[in-house]
Backbone as JSON Lines, residues from 0, in Angstrom:
{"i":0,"aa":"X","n":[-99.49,29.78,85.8],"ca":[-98.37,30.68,85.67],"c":[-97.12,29.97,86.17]}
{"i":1,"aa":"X","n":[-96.15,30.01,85.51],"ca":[-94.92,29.95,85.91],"c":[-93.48,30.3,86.11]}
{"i":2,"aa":"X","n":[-93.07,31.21,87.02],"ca":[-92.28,31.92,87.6],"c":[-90.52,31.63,87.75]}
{"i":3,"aa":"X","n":[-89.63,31.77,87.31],"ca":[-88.51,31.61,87.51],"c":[-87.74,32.67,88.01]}
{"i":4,"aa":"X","n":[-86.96,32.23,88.74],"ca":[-86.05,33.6,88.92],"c":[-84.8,33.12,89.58]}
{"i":5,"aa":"X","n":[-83.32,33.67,89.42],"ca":[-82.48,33.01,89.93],"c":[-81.4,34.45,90.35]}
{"i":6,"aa":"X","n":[-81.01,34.44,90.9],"ca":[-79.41,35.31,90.77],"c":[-78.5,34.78,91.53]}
{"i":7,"aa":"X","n":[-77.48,35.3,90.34],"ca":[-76.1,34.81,91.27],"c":[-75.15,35.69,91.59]}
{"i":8,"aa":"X","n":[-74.63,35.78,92.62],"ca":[-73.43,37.01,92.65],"c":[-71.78,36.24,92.84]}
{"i":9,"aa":"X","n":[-71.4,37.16,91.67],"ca":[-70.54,36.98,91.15],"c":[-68.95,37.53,91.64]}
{"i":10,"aa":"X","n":[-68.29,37.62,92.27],"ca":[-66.95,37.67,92.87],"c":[-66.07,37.73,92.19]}
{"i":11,"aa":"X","n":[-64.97,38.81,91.75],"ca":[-63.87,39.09,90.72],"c":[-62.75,39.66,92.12]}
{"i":12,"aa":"X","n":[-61.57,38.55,91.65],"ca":[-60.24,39.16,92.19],"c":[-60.0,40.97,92.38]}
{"i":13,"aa":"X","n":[-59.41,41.29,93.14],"ca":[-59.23,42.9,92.93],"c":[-58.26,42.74,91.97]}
{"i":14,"aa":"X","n":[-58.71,44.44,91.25],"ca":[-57.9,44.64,89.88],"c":[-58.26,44.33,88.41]}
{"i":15,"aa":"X","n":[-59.13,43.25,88.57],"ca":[-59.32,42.43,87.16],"c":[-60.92,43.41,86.64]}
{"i":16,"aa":"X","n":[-61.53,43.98,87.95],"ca":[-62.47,44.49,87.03],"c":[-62.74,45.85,87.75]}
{"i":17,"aa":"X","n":[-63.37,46.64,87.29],"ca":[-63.72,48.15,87.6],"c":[-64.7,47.5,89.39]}
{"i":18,"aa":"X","n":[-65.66,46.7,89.01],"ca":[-66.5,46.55,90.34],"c":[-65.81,45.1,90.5]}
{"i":19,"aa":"X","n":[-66.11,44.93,92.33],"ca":[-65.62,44.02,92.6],"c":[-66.45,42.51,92.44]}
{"i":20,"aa":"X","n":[-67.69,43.01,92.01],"ca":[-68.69,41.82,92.22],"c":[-69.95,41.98,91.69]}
{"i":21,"aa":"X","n":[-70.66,41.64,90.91],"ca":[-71.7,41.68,89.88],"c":[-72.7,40.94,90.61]}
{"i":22,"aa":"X","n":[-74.54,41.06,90.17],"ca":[-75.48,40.09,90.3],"c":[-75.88,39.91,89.43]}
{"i":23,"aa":"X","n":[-76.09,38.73,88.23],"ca":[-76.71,38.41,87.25],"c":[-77.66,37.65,87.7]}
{"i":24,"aa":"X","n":[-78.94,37.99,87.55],"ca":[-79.98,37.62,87.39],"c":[-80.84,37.07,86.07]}
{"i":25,"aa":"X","n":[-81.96,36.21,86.24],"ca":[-82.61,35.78,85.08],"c":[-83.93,34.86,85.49]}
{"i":26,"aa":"X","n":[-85.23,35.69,84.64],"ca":[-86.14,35.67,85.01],"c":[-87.42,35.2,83.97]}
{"i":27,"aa":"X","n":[-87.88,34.35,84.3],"ca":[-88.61,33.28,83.4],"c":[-90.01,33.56,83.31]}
{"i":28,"aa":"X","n":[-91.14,34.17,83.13],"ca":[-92.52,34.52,83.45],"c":[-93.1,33.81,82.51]}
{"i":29,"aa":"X","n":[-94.21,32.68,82.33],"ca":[-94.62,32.46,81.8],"c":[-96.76,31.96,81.73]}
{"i":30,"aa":"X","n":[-97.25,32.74,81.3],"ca":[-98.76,32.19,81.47],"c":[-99.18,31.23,80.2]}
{"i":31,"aa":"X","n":[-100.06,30.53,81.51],"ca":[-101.21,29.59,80.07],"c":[-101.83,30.43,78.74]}
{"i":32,"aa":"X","n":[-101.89,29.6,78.13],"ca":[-102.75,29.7,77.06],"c":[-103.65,29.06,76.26]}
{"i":33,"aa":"X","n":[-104.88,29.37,75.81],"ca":[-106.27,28.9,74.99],"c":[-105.95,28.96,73.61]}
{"i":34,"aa":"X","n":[-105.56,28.18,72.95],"ca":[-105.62,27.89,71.69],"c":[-106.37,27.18,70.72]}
{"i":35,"aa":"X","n":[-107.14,27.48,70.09],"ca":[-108.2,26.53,69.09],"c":[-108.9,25.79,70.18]}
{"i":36,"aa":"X","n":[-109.32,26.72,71.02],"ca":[-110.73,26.29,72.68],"c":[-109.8,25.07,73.45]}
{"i":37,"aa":"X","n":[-108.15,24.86,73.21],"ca":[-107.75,23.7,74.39],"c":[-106.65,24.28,75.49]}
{"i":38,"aa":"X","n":[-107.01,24.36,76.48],"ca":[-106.02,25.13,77.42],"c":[-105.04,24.76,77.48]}
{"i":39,"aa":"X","n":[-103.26,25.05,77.18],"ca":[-102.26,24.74,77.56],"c":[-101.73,25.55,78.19]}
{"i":40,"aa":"X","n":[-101.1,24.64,79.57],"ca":[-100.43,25.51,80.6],"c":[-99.63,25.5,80.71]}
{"i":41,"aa":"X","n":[-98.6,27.04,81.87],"ca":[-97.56,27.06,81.52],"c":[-96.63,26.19,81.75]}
{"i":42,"aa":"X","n":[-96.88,25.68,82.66],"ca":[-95.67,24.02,83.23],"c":[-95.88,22.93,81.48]}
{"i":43,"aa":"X","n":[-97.12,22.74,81.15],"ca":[-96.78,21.83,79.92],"c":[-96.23,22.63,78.99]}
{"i":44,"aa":"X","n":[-96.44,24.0,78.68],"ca":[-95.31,24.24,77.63],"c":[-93.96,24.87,77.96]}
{"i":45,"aa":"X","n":[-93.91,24.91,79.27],"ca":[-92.58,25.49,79.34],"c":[-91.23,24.33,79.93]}
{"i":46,"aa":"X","n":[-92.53,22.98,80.04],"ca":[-91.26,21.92,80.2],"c":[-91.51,20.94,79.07]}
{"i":47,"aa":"X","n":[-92.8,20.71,78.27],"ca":[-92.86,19.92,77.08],"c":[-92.26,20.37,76.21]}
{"i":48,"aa":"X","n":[-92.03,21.37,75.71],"ca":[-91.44,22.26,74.65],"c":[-89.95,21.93,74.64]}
{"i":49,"aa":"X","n":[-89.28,22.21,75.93],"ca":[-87.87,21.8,75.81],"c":[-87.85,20.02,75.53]}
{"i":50,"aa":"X","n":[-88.29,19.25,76.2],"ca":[-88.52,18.06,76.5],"c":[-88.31,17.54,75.12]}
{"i":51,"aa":"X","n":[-89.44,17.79,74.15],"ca":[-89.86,17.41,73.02],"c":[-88.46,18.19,71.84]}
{"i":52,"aa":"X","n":[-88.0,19.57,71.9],"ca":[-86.64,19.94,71.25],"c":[-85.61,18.74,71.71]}
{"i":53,"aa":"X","n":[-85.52,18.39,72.68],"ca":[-84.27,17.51,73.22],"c":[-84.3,16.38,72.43]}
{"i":54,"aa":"X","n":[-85.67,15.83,72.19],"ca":[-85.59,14.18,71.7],"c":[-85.77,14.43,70.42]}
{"i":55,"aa":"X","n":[-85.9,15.7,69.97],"ca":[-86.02,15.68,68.06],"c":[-84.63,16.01,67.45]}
{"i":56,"aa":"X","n":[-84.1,16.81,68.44],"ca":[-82.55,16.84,68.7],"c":[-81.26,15.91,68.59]}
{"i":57,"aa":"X","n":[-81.84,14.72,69.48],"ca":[-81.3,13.26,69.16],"c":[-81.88,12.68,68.1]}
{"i":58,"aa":"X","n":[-83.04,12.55,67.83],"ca":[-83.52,11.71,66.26],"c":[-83.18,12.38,65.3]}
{"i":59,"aa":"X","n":[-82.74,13.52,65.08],"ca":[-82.17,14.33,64.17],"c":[-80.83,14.54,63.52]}
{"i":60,"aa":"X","n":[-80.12,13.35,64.81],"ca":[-78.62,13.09,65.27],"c":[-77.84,14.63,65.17]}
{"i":61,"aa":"X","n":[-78.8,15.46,65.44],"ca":[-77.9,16.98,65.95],"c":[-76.96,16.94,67.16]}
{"i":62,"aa":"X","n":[-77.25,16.35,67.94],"ca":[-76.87,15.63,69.06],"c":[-75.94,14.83,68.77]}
{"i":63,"aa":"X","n":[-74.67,14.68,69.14],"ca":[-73.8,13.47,68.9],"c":[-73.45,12.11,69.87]}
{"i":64,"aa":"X","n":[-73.12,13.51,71.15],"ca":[-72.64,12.5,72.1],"c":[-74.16,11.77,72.85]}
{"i":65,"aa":"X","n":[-73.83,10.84,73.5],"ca":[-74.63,9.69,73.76],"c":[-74.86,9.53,75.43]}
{"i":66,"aa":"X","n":[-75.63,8.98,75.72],"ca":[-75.43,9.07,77.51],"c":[-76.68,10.34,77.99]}
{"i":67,"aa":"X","n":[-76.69,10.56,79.21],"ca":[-76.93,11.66,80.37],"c":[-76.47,12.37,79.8]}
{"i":68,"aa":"X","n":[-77.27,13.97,79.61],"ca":[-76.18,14.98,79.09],"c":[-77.17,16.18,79.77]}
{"i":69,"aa":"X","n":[-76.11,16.92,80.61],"ca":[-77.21,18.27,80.79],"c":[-76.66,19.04,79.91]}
{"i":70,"aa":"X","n":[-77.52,20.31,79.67],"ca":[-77.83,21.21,79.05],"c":[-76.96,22.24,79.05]}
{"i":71,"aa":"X","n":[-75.92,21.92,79.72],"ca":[-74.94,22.98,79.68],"c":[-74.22,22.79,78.47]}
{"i":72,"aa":"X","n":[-74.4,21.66,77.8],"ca":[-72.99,21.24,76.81],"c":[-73.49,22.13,75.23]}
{"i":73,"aa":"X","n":[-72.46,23.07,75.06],"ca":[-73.44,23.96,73.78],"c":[-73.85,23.24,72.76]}
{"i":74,"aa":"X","n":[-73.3,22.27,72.57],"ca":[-73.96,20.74,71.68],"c":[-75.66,20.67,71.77]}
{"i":75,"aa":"X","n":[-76.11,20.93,72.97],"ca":[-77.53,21.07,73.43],"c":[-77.87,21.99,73.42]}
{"i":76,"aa":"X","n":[-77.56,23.34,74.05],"ca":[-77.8,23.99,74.42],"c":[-78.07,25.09,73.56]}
{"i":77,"aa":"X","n":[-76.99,25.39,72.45],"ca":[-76.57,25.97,71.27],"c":[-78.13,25.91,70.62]}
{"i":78,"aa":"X","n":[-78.48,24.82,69.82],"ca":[-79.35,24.46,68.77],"c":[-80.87,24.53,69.84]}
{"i":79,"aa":"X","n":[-80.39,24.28,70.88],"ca":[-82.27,24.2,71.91],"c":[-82.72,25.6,72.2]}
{"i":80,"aa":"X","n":[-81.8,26.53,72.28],"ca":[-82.21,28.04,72.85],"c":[-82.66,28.47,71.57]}
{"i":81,"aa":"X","n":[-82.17,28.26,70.17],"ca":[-83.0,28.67,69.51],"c":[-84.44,28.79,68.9]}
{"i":82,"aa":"X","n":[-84.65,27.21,69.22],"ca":[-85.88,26.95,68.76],"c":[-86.6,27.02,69.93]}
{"i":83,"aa":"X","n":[-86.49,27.18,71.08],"ca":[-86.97,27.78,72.49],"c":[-87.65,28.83,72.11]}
{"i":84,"aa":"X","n":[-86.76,29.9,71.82],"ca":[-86.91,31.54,71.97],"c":[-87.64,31.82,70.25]}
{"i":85,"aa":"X","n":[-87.8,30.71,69.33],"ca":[-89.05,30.77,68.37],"c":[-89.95,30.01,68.71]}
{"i":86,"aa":"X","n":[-90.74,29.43,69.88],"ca":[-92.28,29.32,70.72],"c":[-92.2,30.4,71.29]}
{"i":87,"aa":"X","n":[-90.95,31.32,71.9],"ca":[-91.87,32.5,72.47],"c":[-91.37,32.55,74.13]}
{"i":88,"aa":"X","n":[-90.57,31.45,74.53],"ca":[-90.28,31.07,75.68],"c":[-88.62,31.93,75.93]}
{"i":89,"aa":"X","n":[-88.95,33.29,76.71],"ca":[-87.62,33.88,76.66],"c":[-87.43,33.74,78.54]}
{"i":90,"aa":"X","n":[-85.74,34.3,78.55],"ca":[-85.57,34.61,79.73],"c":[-84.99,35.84,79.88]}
{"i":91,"aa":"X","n":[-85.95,36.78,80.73],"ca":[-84.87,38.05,81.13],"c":[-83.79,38.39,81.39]}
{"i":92,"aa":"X","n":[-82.5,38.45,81.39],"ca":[-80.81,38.26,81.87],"c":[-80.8,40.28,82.57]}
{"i":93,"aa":"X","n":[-80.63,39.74,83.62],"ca":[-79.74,41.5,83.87],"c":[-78.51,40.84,84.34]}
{"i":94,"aa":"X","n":[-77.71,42.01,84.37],"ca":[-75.89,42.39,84.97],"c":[-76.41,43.29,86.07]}
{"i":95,"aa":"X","n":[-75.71,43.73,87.24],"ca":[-75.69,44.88,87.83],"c":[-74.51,44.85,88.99]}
């Protein structure tokens, strides 16, 4: 099993919003699975899966820029969450 969970609280100037400060949270649950009798677990598919989108990503030259790149850049990020969230690999998001 593999467990994520993060929140952040969020801080807004007075005035700019109805509340002064939000927690967005986001929450990752993921179990193994037996497929055609071979066990895959959740750490190999929930870090091979991205792993393996990233480098088909670059051989695909979907990817442009070159170098170290985290995942923040929607260049990556954009085209990887999709094919993420078609294996099945979601993340919960709340506001509150």
């Amino acid at each position: 099993m593999v467990l994520l969970h993060h929140e952040v609280e969020v801080e807004f100037p007075d005035g700019l919003r109805e509340k002064h400060s939000r927690t967005h949270s986001g929450t990752l649950l993921e179990f193994g699975q037996t497929k055609n009798g071979k066990m895959i677990t959740a750490m190999a598919f929930t870090v091979g899966i991205p792993a393996a989108i990233g480098a088909l990503l670059i051989l695909g030259n979907k990817v442009k820029t070159r170098g170290v790149l985290r995942p923040i850049e929607p260049e990556v990020y954009v085209p990887a969450m999709d094919i993420i969230q078609a294996y099945g690999i979601k993340v919960m998001e709340k506001i509150e």
